[in-house]
C-alpha positions in Angstrom: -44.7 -42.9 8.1 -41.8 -43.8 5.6 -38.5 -42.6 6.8 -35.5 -41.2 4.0 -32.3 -43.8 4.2 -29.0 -42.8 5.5 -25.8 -44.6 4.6 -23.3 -44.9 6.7 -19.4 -45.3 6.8 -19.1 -49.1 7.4 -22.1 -49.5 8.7 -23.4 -51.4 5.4 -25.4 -50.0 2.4 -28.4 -48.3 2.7 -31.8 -49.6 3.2 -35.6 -48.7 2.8 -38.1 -49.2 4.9 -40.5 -48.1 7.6 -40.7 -48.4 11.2 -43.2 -51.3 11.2 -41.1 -53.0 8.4 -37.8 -53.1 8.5 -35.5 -55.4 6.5 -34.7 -58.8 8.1 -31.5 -59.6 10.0 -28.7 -61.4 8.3 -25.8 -63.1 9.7 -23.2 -63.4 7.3 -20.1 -66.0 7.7 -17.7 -63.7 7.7 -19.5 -62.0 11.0 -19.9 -65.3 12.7 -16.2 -65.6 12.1 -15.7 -62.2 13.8 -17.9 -63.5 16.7 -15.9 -66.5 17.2 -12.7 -64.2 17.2 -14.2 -61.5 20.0 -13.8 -64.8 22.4 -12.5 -63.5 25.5 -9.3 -65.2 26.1 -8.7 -67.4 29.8 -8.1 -65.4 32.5 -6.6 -65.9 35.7 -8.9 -63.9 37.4 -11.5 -65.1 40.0 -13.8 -61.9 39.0 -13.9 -59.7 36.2 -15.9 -57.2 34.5 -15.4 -54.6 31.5 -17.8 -51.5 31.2 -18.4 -49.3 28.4 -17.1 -45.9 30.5 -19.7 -43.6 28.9 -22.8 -45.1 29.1 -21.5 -47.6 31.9 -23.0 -50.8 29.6 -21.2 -54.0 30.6 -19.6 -56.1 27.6 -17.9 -58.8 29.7 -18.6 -60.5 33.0 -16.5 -63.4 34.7 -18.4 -63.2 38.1 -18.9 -60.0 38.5 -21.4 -60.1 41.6 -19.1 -62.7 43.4 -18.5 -61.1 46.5 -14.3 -61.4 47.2 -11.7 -58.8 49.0 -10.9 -55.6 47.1 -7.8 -55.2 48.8 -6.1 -51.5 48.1 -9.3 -50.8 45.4 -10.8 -49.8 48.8 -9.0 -46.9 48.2 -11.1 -45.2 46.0 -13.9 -44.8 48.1 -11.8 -43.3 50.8 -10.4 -40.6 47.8 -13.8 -40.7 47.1 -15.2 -39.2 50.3 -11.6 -37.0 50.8 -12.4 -35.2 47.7 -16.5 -34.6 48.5 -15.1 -32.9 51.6 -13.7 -29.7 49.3 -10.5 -29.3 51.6 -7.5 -30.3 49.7 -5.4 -27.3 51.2 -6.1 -28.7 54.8 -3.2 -29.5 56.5 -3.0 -32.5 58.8 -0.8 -34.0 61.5 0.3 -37.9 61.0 -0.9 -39.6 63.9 1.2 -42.7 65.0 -1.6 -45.3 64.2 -1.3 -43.5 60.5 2.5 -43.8 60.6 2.9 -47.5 62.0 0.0 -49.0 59.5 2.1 -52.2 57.9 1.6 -53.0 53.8 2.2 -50.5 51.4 3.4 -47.1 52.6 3.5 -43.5 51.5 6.4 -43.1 54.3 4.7 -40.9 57.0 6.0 -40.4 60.0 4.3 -39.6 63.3 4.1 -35.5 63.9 5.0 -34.9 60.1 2.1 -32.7 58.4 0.8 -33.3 55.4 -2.3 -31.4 53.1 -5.2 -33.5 52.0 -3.8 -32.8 48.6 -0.6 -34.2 49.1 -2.2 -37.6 51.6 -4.1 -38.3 48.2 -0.9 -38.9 46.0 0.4 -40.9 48.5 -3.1 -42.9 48.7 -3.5 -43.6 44.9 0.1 -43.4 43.7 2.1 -45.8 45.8 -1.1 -47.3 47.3 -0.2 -46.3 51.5 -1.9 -47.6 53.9 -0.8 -44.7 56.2 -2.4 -42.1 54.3 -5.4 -44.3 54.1 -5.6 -44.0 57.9 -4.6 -40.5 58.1 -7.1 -39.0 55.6 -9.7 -41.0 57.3 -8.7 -39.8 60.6 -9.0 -36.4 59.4 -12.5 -36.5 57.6 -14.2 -38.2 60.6 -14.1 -38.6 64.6 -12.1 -41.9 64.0 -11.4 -44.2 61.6 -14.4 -46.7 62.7 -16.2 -43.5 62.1 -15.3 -42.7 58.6 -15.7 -46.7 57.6 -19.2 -46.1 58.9 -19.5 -43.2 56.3 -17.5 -44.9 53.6 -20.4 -47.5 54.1 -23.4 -45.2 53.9 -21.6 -43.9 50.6 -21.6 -47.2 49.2 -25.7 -47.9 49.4 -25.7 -44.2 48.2 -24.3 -45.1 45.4 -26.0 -48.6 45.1 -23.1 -50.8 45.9 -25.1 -53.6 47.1 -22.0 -56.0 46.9 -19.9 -53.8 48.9 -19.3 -53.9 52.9 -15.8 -52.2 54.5 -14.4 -53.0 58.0 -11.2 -50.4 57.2 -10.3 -47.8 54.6 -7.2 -49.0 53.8 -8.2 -52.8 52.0 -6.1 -55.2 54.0 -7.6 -58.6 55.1 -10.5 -59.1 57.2 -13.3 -61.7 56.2 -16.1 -59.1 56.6 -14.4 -56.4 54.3 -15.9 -57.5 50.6 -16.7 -56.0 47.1 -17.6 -57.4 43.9 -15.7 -56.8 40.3 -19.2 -55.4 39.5 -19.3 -52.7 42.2 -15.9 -51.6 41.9 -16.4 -51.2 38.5 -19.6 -48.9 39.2 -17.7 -47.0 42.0 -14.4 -46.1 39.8 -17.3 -44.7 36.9 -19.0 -42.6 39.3 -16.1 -41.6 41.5 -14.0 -40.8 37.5 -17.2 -39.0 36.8 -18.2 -37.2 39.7 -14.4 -36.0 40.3 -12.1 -34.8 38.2 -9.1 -34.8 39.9 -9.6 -38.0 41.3 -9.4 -38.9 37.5 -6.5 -36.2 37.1 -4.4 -38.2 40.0 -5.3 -42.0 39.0 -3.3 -41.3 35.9 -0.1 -40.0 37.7 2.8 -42.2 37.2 5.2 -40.3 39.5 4.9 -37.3 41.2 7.3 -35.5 43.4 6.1 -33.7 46.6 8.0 -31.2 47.9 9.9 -30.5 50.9 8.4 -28.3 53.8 9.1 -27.7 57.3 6.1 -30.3 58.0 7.9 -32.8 56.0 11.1 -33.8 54.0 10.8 -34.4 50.2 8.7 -37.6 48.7 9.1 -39.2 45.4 5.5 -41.3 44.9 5.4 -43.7 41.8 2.4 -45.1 41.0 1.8 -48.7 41.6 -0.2 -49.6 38.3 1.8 -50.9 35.7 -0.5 -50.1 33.1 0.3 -46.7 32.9 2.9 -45.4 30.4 3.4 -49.8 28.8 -0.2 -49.9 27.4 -2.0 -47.8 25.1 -4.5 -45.3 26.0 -4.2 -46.6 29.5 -5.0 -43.7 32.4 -6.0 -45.4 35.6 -7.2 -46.5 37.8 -6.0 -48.4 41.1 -4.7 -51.7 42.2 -4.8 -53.9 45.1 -3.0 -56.8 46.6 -3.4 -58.7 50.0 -2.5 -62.1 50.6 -6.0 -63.3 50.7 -7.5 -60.9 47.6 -4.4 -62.3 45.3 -3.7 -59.6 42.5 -6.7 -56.5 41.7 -6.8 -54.4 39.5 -9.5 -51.3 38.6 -8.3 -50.1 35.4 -9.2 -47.9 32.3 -8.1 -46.9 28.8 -9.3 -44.3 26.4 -8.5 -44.5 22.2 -9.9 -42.3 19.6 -12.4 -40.9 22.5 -13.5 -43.5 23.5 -13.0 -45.4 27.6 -13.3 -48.4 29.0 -12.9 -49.4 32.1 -12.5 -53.1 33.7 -11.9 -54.8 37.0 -9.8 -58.0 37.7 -10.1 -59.6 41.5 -8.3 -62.7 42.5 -5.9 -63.0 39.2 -2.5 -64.4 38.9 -1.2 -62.0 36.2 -3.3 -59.2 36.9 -1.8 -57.2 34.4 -1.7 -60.0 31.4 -5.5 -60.1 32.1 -6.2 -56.6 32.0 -4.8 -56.5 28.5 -6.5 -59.5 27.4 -9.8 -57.5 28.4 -8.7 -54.2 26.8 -7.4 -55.6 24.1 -10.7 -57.6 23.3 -12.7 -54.8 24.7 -11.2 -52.3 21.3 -11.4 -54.6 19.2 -14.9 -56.3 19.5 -16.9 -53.3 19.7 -18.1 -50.0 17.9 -19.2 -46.4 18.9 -22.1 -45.1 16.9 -21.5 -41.9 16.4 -24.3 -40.3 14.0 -22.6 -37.4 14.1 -19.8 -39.0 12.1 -21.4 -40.7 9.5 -24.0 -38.2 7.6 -22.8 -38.5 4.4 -25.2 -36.5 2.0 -25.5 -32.9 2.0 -28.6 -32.4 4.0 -30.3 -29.7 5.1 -30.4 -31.0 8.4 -27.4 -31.5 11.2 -27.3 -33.8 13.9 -28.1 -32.0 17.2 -26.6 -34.4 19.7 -23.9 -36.5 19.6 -25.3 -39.3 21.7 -24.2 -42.4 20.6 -24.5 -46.2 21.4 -21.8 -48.9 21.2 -22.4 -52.5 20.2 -20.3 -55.5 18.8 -18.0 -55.1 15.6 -20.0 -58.2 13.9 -23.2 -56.8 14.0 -22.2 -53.2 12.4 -23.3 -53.8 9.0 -26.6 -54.5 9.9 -27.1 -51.1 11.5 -30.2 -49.2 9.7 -30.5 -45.3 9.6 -33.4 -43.6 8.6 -34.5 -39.8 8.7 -37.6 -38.9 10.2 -38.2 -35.5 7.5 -41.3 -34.4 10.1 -39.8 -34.5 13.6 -36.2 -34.5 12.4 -35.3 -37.5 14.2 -32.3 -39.4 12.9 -33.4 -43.5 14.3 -30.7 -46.2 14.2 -31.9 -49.4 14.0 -30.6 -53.3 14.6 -32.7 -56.3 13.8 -36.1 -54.0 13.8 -35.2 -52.7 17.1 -34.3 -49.2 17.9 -30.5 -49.1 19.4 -30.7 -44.8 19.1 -32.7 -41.5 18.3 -31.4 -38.3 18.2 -33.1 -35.2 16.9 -31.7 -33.3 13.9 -31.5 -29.3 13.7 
């Protein structure tokens, strides 16, 4: 069946053609240059991995299945499995294995009472241990307990990669994740809770005093936040033998990302050299966007499909006038369909 042409906004002149024929595939210099220029700079990083947030496609992989220590990334699957339990309000009193946990430290002290709600900015913010242990203590038995469900969640979610001895993230040689995995548990975590997404892009936040507890000022350890564009979480880690982590995300023009960097040196310059390549290498398909003739036909979803800068001018639309299918096409294979109304 022939299909009707549709240009699109820099996505290269129109072209004719059928399913079973479509035009060949050119590779111009000037996208060969661009390909050379997407390089990925060095990193410091033992691991890394960036993943297209929406569709959770990953564009860049330094060893992303090596298994190495998380260190305080742990923390999101102990938010994780605070906020599945629905009981923010629920108060809690700071035991004195929550208060003396060494490392990074919310500040609690033993027989002070805190709410789920308020343990969580002190878990994700300043990255404390203590409320690590104390939100664990309060969603399970024991602590040995909730690792034990903080496992089960992980093979839920198929983190194949991933094995915790503690919720906290400090050493111990059996207490392992991958860039990949983390990566996959930050998406589905960001995804599956909102606030978790809501507090992850906190860079301070004040709790207030109560007769539980004096007042706290929590800033939040990722660096990220508020020095680089778009940025809006995620979490970071640091033990002695992890080196520097970092989950993090950024959103432009609608669009997220999100990477991982285990075992770097300059966790932060990394990160930026993955954003930074991350915007500027690759495109949203948005066919939503780019109908430019007045036809009697509108897109009815607003899937879309992202794919290197280079090879957008060899995108091919065509209209499908009997189903109303809009296909989008790359080298004679089809990259997306969506149906037209």
């Amino acid at each position: 069946m022939a299909l009707l042409p549709l240009a699109l906004c820099g996505f290269g002149p129109p072209r004719i053609g059928d399913r079973l024929s479509l035009p060949s595939f050119n590779v111009e210099a000037s996208q060969l240059r661009a390909i050379a220029a997407a390089a990925m700079p060095p990193l410091s990083a033992r691991a890394a991995v960036l993943m297209d947030f929406a569709s959770g496609k990953v564009l860049y992989d330094k060893a992303a299945h090596q298994r190495l220590p998380p260190a305080s990334t742990t923390k999101i699957m102990t938010a994780l499995l605070t906020l599945e339990r629905r009981q923010l309000d629920a108060e809690t009193t700071v035991s004195p294995l929550a208060a003396g946990m060494p490392g990074t430290r919310m500040g609690l002290q033993a027989g002070q009472r805190f709410t789920t709600r308020e343990l969580l900015y002190g878990l994700l913010l300043p990255s404390g241990n203590d409320a690590a242990v104390a939100l664990a203590q309060q969603g399970a038995p024991s602590v040995d307990a909730f690792v034990e469900r903080m496992n089960a969640r992980a093979r839920e979610i198929g983190l194949a990669e991933t094995h915790y001895v503690n919720p906290h993230g400090l050493d111990d040689p059996a207490h392992l994740s991958s860039a990949y995995d983390l990566g996959q548990l930050a998406r589905f975590a960001l995804r599956a809770e909102p606030l978790f997404d809501q507090y992850v892009s906190v860079a301070h936040q004040v709790l207030q005093a109560t007769p539980g507890h004096p007042e706290l000022a929590l800033d939040n350890l990722n660096q990220l936040l508020g020095a680089y564009p778009g940025a809006d979480g995620v979490k970071t880690g640091t033990t002695a033998a992890a080196g520097q982590s970092l989950v993090g995300s950024a959103t432009r023009n609608q669009h997220r990302l999100l990477m991982v960097v285990l075992g770097s040196a300059d966790r932060y310059a990394d990160a930026r050299a993955i954003l930074d390549n991350g915007f500027a290498s690759y495109v949203w398909l948005r066919p939503d966007l780019f109908m430019p003739y007045a036809l009697p036909v509108r897109v009815r979803d607003t899937g879309e499909a992202i794919l290197p800068a280079w090879q957008a001018t060899q995108v091919q639309a065509f209209l499908d006038p009997e189903d109303l299918e809009a296909t989008f096409s790359l080298a004679g294979r089809e990259i997306l369909k969506v149906p037209l109304g």
